[in-house]
C-alpha positions in Angstrom: 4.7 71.4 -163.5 6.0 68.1 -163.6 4.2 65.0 -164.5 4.6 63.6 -160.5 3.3 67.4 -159.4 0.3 67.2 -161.9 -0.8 64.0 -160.9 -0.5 64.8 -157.2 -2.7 67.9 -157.9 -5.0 65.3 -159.5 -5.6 63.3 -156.9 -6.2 66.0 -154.2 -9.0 67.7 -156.6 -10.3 64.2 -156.7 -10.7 63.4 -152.8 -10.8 66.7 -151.1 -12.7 68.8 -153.8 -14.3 72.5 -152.4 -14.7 73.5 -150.0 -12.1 71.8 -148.8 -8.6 73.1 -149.7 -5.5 71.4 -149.9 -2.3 73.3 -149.9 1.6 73.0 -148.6 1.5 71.9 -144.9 3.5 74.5 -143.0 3.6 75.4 -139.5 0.9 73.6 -136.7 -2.0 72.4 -137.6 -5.6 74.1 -137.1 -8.8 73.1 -136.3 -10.2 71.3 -139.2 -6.6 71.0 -140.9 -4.6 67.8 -141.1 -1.3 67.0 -142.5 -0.5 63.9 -145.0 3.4 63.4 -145.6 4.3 63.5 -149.5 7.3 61.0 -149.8 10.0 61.2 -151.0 9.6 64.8 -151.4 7.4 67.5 -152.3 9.2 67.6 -155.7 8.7 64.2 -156.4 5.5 62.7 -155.2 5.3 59.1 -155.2 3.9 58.3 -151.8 1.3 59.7 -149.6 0.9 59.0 -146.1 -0.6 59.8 -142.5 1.4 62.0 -140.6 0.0 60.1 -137.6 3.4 57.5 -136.6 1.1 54.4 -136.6 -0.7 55.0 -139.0 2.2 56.5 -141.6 4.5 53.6 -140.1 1.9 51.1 -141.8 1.1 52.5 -144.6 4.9 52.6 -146.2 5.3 49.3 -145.0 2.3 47.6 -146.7 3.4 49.5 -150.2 7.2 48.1 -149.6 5.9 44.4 -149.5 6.0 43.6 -153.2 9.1 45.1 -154.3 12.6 43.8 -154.4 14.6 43.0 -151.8 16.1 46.6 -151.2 12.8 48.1 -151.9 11.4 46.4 -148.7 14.8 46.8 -146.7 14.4 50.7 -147.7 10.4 50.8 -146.7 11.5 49.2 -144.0 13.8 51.7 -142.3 11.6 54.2 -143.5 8.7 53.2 -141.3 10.7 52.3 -138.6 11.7 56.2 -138.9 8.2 57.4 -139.1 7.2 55.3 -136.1 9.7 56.7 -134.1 9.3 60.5 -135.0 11.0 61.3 -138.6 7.8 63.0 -139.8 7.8 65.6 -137.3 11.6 65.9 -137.9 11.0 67.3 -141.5 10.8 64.1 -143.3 9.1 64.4 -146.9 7.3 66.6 -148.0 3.3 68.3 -146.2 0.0 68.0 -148.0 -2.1 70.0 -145.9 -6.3 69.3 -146.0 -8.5 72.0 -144.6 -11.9 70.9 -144.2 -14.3 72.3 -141.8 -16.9 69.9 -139.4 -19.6 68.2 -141.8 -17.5 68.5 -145.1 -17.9 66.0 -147.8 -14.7 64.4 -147.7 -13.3 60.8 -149.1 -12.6 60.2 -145.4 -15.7 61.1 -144.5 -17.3 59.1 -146.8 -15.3 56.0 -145.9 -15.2 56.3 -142.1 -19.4 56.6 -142.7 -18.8 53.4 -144.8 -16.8 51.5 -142.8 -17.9 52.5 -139.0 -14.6 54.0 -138.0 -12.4 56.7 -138.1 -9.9 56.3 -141.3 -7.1 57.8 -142.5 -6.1 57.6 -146.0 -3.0 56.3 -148.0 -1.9 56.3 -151.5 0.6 55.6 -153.9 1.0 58.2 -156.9 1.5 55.8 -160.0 3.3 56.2 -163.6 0.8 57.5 -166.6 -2.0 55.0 -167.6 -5.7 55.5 -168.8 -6.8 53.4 -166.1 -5.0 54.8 -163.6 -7.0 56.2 -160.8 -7.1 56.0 -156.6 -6.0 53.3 -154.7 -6.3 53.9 -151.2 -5.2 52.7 -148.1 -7.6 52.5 -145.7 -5.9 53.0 -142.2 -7.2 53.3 -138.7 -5.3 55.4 -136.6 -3.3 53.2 -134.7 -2.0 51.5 -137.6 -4.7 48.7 -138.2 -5.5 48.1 -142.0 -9.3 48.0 -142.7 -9.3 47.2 -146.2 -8.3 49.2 -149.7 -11.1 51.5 -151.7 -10.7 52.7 -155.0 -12.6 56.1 -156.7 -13.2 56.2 -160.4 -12.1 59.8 -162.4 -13.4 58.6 -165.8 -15.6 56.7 -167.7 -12.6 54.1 -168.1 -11.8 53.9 -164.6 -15.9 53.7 -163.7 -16.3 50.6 -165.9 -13.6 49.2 -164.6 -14.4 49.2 -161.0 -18.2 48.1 -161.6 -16.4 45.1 -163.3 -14.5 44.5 -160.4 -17.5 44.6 -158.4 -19.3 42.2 -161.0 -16.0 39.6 -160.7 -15.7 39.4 -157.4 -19.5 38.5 -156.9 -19.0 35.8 -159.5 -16.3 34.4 -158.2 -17.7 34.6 -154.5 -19.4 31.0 -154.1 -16.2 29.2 -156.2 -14.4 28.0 -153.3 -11.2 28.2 -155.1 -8.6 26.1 -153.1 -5.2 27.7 -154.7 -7.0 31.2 -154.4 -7.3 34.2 -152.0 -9.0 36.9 -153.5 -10.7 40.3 -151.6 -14.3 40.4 -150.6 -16.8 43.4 -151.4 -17.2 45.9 -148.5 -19.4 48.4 -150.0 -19.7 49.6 -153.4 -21.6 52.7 -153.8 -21.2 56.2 -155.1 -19.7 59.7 -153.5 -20.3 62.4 -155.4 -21.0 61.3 -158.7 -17.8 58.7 -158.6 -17.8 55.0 -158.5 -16.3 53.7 -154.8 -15.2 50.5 -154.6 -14.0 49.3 -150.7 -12.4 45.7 -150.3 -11.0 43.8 -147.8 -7.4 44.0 -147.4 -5.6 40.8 -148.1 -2.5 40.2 -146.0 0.3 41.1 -148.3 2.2 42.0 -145.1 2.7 38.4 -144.1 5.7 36.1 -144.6 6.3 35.5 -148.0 7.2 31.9 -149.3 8.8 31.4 -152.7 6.3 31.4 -155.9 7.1 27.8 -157.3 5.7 27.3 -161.0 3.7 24.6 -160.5 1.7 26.3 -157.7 1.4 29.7 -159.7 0.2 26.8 -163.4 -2.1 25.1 -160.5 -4.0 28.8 -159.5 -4.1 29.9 -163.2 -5.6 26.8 -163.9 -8.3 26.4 -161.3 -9.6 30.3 -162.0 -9.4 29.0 -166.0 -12.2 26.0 -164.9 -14.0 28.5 -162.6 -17.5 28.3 -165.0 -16.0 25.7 -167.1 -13.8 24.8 -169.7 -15.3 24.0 -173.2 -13.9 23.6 -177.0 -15.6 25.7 -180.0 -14.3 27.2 -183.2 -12.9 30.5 -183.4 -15.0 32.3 -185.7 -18.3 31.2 -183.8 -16.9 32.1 -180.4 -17.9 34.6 -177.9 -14.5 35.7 -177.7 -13.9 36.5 -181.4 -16.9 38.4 -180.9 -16.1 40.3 -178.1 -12.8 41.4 -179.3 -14.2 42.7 -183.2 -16.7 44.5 -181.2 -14.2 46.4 -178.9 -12.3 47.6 -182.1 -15.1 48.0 -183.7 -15.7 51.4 -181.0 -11.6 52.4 -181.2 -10.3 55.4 -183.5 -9.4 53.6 -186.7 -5.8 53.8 -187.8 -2.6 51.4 -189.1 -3.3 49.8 -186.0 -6.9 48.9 -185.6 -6.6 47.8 -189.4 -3.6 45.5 -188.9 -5.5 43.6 -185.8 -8.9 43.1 -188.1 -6.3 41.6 -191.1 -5.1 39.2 -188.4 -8.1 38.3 -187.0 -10.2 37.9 -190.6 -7.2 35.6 -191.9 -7.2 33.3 -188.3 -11.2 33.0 -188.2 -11.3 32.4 -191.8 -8.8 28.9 -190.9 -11.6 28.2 -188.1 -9.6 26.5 -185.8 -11.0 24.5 -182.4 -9.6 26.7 -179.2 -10.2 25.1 -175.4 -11.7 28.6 -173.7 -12.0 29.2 -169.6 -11.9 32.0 -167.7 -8.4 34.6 -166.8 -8.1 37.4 -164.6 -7.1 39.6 -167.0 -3.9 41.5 -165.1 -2.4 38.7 -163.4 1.6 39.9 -162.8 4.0 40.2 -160.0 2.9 43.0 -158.5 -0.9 41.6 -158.1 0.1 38.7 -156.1 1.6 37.4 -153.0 2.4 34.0 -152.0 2.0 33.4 -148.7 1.8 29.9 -146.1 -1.8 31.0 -146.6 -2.4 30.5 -150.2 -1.7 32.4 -153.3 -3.2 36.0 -152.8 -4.0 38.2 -155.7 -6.0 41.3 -156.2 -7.4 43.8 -159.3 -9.6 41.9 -160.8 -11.2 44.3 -162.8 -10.2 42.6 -165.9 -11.5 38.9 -165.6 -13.7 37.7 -168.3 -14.3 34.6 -169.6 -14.6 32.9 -172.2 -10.6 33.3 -173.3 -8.5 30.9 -175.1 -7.0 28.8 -172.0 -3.5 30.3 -171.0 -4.0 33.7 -171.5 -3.1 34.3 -167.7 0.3 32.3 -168.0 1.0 34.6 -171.2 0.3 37.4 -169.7 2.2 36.9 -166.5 5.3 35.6 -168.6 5.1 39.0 -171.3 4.5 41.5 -168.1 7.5 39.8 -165.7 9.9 39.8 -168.9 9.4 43.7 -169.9 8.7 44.8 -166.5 11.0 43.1 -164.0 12.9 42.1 -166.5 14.1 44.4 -168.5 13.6 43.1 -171.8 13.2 44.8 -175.0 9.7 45.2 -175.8 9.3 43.5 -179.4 11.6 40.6 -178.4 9.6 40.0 -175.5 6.4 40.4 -177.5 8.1 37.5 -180.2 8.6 35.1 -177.4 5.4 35.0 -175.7 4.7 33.3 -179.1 8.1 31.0 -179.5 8.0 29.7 -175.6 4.0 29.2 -175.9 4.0 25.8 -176.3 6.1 25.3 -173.1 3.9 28.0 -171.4 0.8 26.7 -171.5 2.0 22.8 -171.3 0.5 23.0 -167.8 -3.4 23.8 -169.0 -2.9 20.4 -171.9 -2.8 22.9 -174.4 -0.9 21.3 -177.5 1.9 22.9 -179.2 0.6 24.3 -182.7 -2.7 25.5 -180.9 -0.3 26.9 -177.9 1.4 29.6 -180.9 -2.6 30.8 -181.8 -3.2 31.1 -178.4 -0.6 33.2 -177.8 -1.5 35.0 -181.0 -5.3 36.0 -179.7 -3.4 36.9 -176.6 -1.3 39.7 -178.3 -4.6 41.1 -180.4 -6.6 40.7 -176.9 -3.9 42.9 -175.4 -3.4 45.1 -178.6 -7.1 45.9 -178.2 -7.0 46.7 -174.7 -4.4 49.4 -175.4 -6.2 50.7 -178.2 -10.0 51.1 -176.8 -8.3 52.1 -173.6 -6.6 55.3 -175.0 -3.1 54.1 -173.3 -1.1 55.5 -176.2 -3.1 59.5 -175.3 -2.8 58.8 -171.8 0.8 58.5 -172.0 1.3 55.1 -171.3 5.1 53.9 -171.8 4.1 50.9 -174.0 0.8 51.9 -175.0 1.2 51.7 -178.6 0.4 48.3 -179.7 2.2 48.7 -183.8 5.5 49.9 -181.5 5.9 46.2 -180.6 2.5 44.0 -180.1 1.4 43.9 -183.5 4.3 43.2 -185.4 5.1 39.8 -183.0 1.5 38.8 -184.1 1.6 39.6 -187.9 4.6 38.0 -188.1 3.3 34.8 -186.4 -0.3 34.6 -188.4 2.4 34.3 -191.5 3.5 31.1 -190.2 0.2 29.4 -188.6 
């Protein structure tokens, strides 16, 4: 089975486990059968959608927002397709659910959640430890009523209990450059964390994403709780991290980060700390004539040395949009720091440690998250985090 079939199979024993059934749609429906499409194909799962034409219309065009420009042309005629008819034409592939009255479905669960019928949308994503669902929530005319996500392991439950925990906190900020999701419900369906947000309007004009206004966002959520100066080796921070590798496997790895790390809290340098969201990229953001939106905020924590966010977003576009070799874009996240992280007043020299702790805060992620086992496509850190960083602590 390929790795696009397994998942696929591991999402439908996730949302529609027994009695229910799911199986290749063939043929009319029953009673107490529906029909999801599986785009592009059966063969290759990346996509799936209502067969309803509203509904599936939607749902293709909300995941086509964020891509490039022939990604959304492409979603585009797609869901113009499935609004007009395609999907009973033989477009895609059929997931067929079979689920009697009264079963204990995911839609079920939601619609009893939300107060309304829902269908159910989502996308099948590349190997990660915190990969889990992400579902579109859909009403049957095509209406979005907001996005839920379902844990599968102890990873993904943490995770989505942080979330939870975030968005709470940051709640009563009245953040001016910021649009971020409100909590719908957060509760439990058969022994799995569910997590249901409002949907934020990705599917509105987009305006161009000017630096300054992406520096002013990163800069307000960095002050949300306040900004402070401490030392390194006394700081929450430093502490957090040594204790999340204190709990990973040990290995070349783990060993390298706790040299690093002993040698820069041994110098004892004053850091300015703030808050970050953790994941900030591309492709968890829209900028819109309504503000900056942004979502997954599973990862915020504070305090962090100020910039991480910039760093992040700058390492993430350049490997992942980008194209870039891996260790050379790992180098100049430290090199172009300074310039980086101008727009928080962070000065030059402290800029390059910033960026430092930003590469072992990463490099610890990977590890105590299991990315490398999961499968992950850069989720050893010693393949090209760690050696950016080492060779950096050699000249600080």
């Amino acid at each position: 089975m390929t790795t696009a079939r397994a998942g696929l199979g591991d999402v439908c024993a996730v949302l529609w486990p027994p009695p229910a059934t799911t199986s290749p749609g063939r043929g009319r429906t029953r009673a107490g059968e529906r029909d999801l499409l599986v785009l592009p194909s059966a063969g290759r799962p990346r996509l799936l959608v209502p067969s309803e034409r509203r509904a599936g219309a939607a749902a293709v065009r909300r995941y086509g927002e964020p891509g490039s420009l022939a990604a959304w042309a492409g979603s585009r005629a797609l869901a113009l397709a499935l609004r007009a008819g395609a999907a009973h034409a033989g477009l895609g592939g059929r997931l067929r659910i079979s689920a009697g009255p009264g079963t204990d479905t995911i839609e079920a669960y939601l619609g009893g959640v939300l107060g309304r019928e829902v269908l159910v949308s989502t996308h099948l994503g590349a190997a990660r430890a915190n990969r889990k669902p992400v579902l579109q929530l859909l009403t049957p005319d095509g209406v979005t009523a907001g996005f839920a996500k379902v844990s599968v392991s102890p990873l993904t439950r943490d995770l989505i209990r942080a979330e939870r925990a975030a968005l709470d906190d940051l709640a009563p900020a009245r953040l001016r450059h910021l649009v971020i999701p409100r909590v719908l419900h957060h509760g439990q369906w058969r022994g799995r964390e569910v997590l249901v947000l409002t949907a934020l309007p990705v599917w509105r004009r987009r305006t161009p994403m000017r630096p300054a206004r992406l520096a002013a966002a990163m800069a307000e959520l960095a002050a949300v709780g306040g900004r402070a100066r401490a030392r390194l080796a006394a700081s929450v921070f430093l502490a957090r991290l040594a204790a999340r590798l204190s709990e990973t496997p040990g290995g070349p790895d783990r060993d390298a980060l706790v040299t690093a790390l002993g040698k820069l809290a041994a110098a004892d340098p004053e850091l300015g700390f703030g808050a970050w969201h953790g994941d900030w990229t591309g492709w968890n953001m829209a900028s819109t004539p309504d503000g900056l939106l942004v979502w997954d905020w599973e990862r915020f924590t504070r305090p962090v040395p100020l910039g991480f966010d910039a760093l992040h977003h700058g390492l993430q576009t350049a490997v992942v949009r980008r194209g870039q070799p891996a260790p050379a874009a790992a180098a100049a996240c430290v090199s172009t720091a300074p310039a980086a992280l101008a727009p928080f007043g962070v000065p030059p020299a402290e800029a390059e440690l910033t960026a430092v702790l930003y590469l072992a805060e990463l490099s610890a992620r990977y590890l105590a998250d299991r990315q490398a086992e999961a499968g992950a496509r850069l989720g050893r850190p010693g393949d090209w985090l760690i050696p950016a960083l080492e060779k950096a602590v050699q000249r600080l």
